[in-house]
C-alpha positions in Angstrom: 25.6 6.5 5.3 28.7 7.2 7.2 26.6 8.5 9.6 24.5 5.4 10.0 28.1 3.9 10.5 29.0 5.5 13.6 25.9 5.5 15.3 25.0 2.1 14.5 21.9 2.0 13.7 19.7 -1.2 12.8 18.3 -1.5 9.6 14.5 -1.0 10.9 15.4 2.5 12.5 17.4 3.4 9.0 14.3 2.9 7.2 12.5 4.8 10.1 14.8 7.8 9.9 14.7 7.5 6.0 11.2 7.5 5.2 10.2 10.4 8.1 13.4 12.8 6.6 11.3 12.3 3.2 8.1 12.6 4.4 9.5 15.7 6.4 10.9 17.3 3.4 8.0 17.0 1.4 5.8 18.7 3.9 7.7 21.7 4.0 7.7 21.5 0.2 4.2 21.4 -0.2 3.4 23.9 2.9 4.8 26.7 0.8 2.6 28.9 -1.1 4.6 28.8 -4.8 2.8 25.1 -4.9 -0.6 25.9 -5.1 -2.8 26.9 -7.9 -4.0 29.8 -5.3 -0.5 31.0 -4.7 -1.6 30.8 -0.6 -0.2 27.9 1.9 -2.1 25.3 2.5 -0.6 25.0 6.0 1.9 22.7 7.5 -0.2 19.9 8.6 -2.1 20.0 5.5 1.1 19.9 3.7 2.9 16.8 6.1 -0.4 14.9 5.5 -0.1 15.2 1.9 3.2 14.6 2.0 2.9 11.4 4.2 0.0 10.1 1.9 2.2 10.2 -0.8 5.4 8.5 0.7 3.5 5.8 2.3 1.5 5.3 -0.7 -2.0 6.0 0.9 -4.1 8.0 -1.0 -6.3 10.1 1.5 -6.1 13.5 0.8 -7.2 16.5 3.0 -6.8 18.6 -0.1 -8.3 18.2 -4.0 -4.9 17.0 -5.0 -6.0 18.5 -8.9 -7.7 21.8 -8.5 -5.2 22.5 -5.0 -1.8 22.3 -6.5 0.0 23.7 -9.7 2.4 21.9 -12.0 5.5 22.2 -9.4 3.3 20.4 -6.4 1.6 17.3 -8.5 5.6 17.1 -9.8 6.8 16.8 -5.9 4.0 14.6 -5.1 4.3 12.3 -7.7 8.1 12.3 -7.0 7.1 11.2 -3.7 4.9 8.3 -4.2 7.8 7.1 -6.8 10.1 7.5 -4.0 7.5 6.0 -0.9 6.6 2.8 -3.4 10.3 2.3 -4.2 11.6 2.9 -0.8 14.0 5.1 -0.3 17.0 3.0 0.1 16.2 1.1 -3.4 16.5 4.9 -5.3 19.7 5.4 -3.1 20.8 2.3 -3.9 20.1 2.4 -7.4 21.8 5.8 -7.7 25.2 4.2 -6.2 24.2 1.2 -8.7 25.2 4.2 -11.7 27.9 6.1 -10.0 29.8 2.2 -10.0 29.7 2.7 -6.1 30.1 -0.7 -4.6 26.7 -1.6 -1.9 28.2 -2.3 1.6 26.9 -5.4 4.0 24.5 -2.9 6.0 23.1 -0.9 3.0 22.6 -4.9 1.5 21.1 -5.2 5.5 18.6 -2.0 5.1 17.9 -3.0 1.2 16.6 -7.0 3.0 14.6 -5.4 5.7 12.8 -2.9 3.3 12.1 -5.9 0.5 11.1 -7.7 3.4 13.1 -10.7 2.6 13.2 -12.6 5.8 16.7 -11.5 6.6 18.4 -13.0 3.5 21.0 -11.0 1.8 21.3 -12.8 -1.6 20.5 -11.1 -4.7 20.0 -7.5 -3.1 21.7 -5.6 -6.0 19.9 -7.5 -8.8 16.9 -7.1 -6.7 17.3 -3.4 -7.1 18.2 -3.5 -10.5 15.0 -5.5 -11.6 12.6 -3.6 -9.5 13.8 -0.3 -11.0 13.8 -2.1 -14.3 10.5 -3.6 -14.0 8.9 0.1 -12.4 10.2 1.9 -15.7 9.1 -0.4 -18.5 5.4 -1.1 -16.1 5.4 2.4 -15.7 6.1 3.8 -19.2 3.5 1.3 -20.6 1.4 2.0 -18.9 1.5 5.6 -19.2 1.3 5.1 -23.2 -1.6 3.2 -23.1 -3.5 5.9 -21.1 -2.2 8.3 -23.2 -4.3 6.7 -25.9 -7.6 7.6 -24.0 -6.2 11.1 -22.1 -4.6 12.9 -25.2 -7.7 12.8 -27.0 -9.9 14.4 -23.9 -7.1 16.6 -22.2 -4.8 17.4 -25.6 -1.2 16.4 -25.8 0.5 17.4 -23.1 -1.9 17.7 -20.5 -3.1 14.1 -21.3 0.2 12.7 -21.5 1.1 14.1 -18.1 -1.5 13.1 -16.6 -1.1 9.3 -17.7 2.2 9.3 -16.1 1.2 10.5 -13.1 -2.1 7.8 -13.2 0.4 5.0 -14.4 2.6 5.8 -11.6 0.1 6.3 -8.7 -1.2 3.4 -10.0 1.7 1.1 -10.2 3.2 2.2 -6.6 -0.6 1.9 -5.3 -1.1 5.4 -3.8 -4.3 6.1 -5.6 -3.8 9.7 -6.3 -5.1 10.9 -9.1 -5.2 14.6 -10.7 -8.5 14.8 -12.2 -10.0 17.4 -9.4 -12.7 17.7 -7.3 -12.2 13.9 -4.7 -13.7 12.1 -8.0 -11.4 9.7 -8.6 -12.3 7.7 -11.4 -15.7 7.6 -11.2 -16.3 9.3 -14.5 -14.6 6.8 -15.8 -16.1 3.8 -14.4 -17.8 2.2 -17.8 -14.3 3.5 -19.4 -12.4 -0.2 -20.5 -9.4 1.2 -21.4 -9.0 3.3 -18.2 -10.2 0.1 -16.0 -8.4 -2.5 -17.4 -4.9 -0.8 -17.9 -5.1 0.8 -13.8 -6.2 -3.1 -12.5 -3.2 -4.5 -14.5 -0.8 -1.6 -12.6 -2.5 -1.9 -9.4 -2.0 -6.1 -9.8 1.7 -5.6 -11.1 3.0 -3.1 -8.3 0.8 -5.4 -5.3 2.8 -9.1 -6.1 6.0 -7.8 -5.3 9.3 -7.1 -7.3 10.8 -10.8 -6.3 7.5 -12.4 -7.8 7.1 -10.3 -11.2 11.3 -11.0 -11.8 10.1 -15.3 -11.4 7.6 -14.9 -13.6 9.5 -13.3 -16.3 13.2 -15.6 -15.8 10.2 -18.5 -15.6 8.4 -17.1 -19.0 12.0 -17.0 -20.8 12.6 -20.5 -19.5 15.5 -19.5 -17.4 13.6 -21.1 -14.6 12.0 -24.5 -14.4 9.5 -24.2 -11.5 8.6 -21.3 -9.8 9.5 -21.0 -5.9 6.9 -21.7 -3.0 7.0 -17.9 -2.2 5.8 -17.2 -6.0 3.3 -19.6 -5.9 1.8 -18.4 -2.9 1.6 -14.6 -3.5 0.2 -15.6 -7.0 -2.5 -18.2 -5.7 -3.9 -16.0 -2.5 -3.9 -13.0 -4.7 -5.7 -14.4 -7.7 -8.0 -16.5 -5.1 -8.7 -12.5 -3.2 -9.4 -11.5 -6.6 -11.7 -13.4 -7.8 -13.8 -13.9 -4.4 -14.1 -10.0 -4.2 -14.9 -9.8 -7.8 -18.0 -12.1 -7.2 -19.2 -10.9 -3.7 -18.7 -7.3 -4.9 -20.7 -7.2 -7.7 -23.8 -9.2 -6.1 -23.8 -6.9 -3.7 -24.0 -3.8 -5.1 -25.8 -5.1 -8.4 -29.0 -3.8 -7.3 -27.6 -0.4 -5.5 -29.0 2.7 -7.8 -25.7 4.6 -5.7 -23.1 2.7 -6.9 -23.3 0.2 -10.0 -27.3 -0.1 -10.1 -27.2 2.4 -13.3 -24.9 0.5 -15.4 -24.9 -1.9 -18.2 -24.5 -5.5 -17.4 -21.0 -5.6 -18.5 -19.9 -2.5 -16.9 -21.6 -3.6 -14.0 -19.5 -7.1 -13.8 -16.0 -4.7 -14.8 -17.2 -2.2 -11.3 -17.0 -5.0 -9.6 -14.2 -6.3 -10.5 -12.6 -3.1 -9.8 -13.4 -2.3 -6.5 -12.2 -6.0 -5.9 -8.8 -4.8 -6.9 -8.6 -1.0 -5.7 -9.0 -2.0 -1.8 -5.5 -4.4 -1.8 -4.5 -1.2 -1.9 -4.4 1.5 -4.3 -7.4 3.6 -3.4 -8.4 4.7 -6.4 -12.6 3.9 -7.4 -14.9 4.0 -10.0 -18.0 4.0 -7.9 -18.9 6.2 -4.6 -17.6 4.2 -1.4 -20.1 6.1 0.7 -23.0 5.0 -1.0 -21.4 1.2 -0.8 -24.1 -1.2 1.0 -23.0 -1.9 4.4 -21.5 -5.6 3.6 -19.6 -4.5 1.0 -18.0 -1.7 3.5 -17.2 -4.3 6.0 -15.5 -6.6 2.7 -13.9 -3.3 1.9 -12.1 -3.3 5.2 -11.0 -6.8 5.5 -9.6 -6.6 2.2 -7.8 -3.3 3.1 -6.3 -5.0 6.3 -5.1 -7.9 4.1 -3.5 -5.6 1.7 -0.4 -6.2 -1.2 2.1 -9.0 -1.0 5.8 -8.2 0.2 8.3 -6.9 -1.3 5.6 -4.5 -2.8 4.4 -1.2 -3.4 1.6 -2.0 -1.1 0.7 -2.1 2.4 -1.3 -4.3 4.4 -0.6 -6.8 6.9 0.5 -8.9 3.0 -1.4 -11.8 1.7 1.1 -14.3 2.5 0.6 -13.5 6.3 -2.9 -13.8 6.2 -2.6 -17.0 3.8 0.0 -18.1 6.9 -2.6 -18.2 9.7 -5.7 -19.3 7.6 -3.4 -23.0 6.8 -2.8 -22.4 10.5 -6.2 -22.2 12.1 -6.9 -25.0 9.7 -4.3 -27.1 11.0 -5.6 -26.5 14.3 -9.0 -26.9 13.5 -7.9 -30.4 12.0 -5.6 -31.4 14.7 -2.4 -30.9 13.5 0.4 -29.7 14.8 2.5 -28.8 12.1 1.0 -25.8 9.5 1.9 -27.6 6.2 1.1 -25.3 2.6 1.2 -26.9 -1.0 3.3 -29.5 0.6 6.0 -27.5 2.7 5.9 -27.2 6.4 5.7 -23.3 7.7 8.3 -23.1 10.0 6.8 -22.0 13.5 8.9 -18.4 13.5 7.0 -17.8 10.4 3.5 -18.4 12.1 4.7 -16.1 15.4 5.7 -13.0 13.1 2.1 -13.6 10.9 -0.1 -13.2 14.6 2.4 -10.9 16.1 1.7 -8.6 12.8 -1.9 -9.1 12.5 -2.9 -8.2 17.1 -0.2 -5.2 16.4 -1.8 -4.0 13.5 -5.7 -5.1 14.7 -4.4 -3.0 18.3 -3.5 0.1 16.5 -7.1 0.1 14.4 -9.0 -0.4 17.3 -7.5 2.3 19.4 -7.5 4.7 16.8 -10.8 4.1 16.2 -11.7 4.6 19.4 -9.9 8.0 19.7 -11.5 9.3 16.3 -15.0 8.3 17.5 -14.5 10.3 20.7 -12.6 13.4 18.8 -14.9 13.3 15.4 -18.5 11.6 16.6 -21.3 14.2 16.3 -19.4 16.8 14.4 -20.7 15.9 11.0 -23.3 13.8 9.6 -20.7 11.7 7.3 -18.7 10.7 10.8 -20.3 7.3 11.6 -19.1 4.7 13.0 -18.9 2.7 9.7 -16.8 5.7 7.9 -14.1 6.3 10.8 -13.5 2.4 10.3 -12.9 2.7 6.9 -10.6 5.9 7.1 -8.7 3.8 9.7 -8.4 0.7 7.9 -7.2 2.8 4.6 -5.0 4.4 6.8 -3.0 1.1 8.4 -3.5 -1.0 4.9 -1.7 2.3 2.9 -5.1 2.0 0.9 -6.5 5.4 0.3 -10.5 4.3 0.2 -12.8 6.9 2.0 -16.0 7.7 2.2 -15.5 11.6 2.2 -14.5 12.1 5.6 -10.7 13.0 5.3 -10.7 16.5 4.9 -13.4 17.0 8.1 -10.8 15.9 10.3 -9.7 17.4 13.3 -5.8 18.8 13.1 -5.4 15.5 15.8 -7.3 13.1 13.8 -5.0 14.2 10.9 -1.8 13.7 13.3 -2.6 10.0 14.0 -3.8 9.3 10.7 -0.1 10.5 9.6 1.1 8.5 12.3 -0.8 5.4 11.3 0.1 5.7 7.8 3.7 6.1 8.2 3.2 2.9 10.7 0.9 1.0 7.7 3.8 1.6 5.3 7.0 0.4 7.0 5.0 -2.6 8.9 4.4 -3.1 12.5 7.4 -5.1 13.1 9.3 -2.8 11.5 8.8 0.3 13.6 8.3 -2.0 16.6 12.1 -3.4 16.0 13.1 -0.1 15.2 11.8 1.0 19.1 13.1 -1.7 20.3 17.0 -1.3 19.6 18.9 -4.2 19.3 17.7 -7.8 20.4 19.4 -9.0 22.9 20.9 -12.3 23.6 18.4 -14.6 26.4 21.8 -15.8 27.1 20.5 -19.5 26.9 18.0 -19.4 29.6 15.3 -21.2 29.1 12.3 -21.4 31.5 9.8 -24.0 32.6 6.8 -24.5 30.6 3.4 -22.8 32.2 -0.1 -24.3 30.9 -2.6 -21.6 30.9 -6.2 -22.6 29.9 -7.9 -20.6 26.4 -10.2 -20.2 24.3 
């Protein structure tokens, strides 16, 4: 930190140089050959990648993360995906929090712009202190209950490491799992228990630490009315929810590939699943190569819209894609002002929702356009359909694939790290972070020019 001090550094680019030191560390870490189950390296980029999908909570993987590493490499990748859906400065924070070390006014700074707070500096330390509260009770629940299903089919202590590395892939939405051979959780997609308790993490660690701490002062009464923020996040993601749910499960009802085989019930829970998994954990129950081509393209949008903030998640967040829907409305309707649940938006709001959705649409077109022209023709999976969904997993932190990760060209694997890591810490983020300091306008303010659009 003392450091950061002297060179002054803005809280964007200390959250830059802190997530790439760990994302750097754990690909050396994972490089080396005393990691794998083989005893042989699976090379540096292979490593970085696997190392950045942890950190930024992805969930593509270029290597079977269960048959490829031993007991020491699923330990540092599940270390990182604690660390990545935390953020780094919450466990540094925290770990002052214990040594009684008191949190200066630009660690408070960093801690806002990682929560995504909109610049507001109350409450950081209890922040911290309830979302690593919240993580370990979430965490170690849900671990226990899988443990219920896992002991019984891996024994004791293979089961009951393997629920807390679900529960906590799961909870920070990274969508790794150590089962082996890219399956997911397809085998266990007319499991309840296995369903149920991964959609409750995946919904738990996607609202946001601010929301979850609400609900629970508001359960215990030590609120009276939840904030507009909270009610927001928990309408647009409930309202996500339940449109996927439905659209989902018409769509493939009928596809042999996918649900087609199932009983009615587990048919209705499928869908319900994969309307949760895409917003963004990346884990499935059914094959997303064999999804129909509608539900691919409602897949991808759901991808794009992503987790809320403050979140283990990524995406462009629900509340900025519930921002410009009550804005197009307005202007659909003729209003000027965007008004939601009977609270004016203020305009700054609405400029940082469009700026974050063109940046974020920009960088999936272009890469998409680079992967076409690198990948096309190689192999029969790399359609145009499949490279959109790898980069639309990649810039909504999602994970979803359908197979075409470990095909990639070593620079298709470089941008998708690149896009990832950009997913993760949100474009405004690394483009503040490029940017330096803002600079005063120094009060100018220039004539108004009318240009014609739409």
């Amino acid at each position: 930190m003392e450091r950061i001090r002297k060179r002054k550094l803005s809280p964007p680019q200390v959250l830059i140089l802190g997530f790439a030191s760990v994302i750097l560390i754990g690909g050396i870490l994972l490089s080396m050959p005393f990691v794998t189950k083989s005893g042989e390296s699976i090379g540096f980029l292979n490593g970085l990648f696997t190392s950045t999908t942890s950190v930024c909570v992805t969930g593509l993987i270029v290597v079977d993360t269960g048959t490829t590493f031993n007991v020491l490499g699923l330990s540092i990748i599940l270390m990182l995906i604690q660390i990545g859906g935390l953020g780094f400065m919450t466990m540094a924070s925290a770990f002052f929090i214990m040594l009684r070390r008191r949190i200066t006014l630009r660690e408070r700074m960093v801690i806002s712009e990682a929560f995504n707070t909109g610049g507001s500096l109350t409450g950081m330390v209890r922040l911290v202190k309830r979302a690593i509260l919240f993580t370990v009770l979430i965490e170690g629940m849900g671990a226990l209950l899988l443990a219920t299903r896992l002991i019984p089919e891996f024994g004791a202590l293979k089961g009951f490491c393997m629920s807390v590395f679900l529960s906590v892939s799961a909870f920070c939405n990274a969508g790794i799992d150590p089962f082996g051979n890219y399956a997911s959780l397809t085998g266990y997609a007319a499991d309840p228990t296995i369903n149920f308790v991964i959609m409750a993490l995946i919904i738990l660690g996607g609202i946001g630490f601010a929301v979850i701490g609400e609900v629970w002062s508001f359960r215990k009464k030590e609120n009276r009315k939840l904030s507009f923020n909270t009610r927001a996040v928990l309408v647009v993601s409930g309202v996500l929810i339940l449109v996927g749910w439905v659209l989902f499960t018409a769509l493939e009802w009928n596809n042999s590939a996918t649900m087609g085989d199932l009983a009615p019930g587990e048919k209705v829970m499928a869908g319900l699943f994969q309307s949760v998994t895409p917003r963004t954990a990346g884990f499935n129950t059914i094959s997303q190569s064999d999804l129909t081509v509608a539900s691919k393209v409602l897949t991808m949008i759901f991808m794009f819209i992503g987790a809320s903030p403050a979140s283990t998640g990524g995406g462009i967040k629900t509340t900025t894609f519930l921002v410009l829907a009550v804005t197009v409305w307005a202007i659909i309707r003729g209003k000027e002002d965007t008004v939601l649940m009977g609270r004016r938006i203020p305009r700054d709001v609405v400029r940082r929702a469009a700026a974050i959705v063109v940046i974020a649409m920009v960088t999936i077109v272009v890469l998409t356009c680079v992967l076409c022209t690198v990948e096309s023709g190689r192999h029969p999976l790399m359609t145009l359909e499949n490279i959109l969904m790898e980069t639309f997993s990649a810039m909504g932190t999602v994970g979803l694939s359908c197979g075409i990760t470990p095909l990639l060209q070593p620079i298709s694997k470089i941008l998708l790290i690149i896009t990832m890591f950009f997913g993760r810490l949100g474009p405004l983020t690394i483009a503040f972070g490029l940017a330096g300091r803002s600079k005063p306008d120094g009060g100018i303010r220039y004539p108004e020019g009318n240009l014609m659009v739409g």
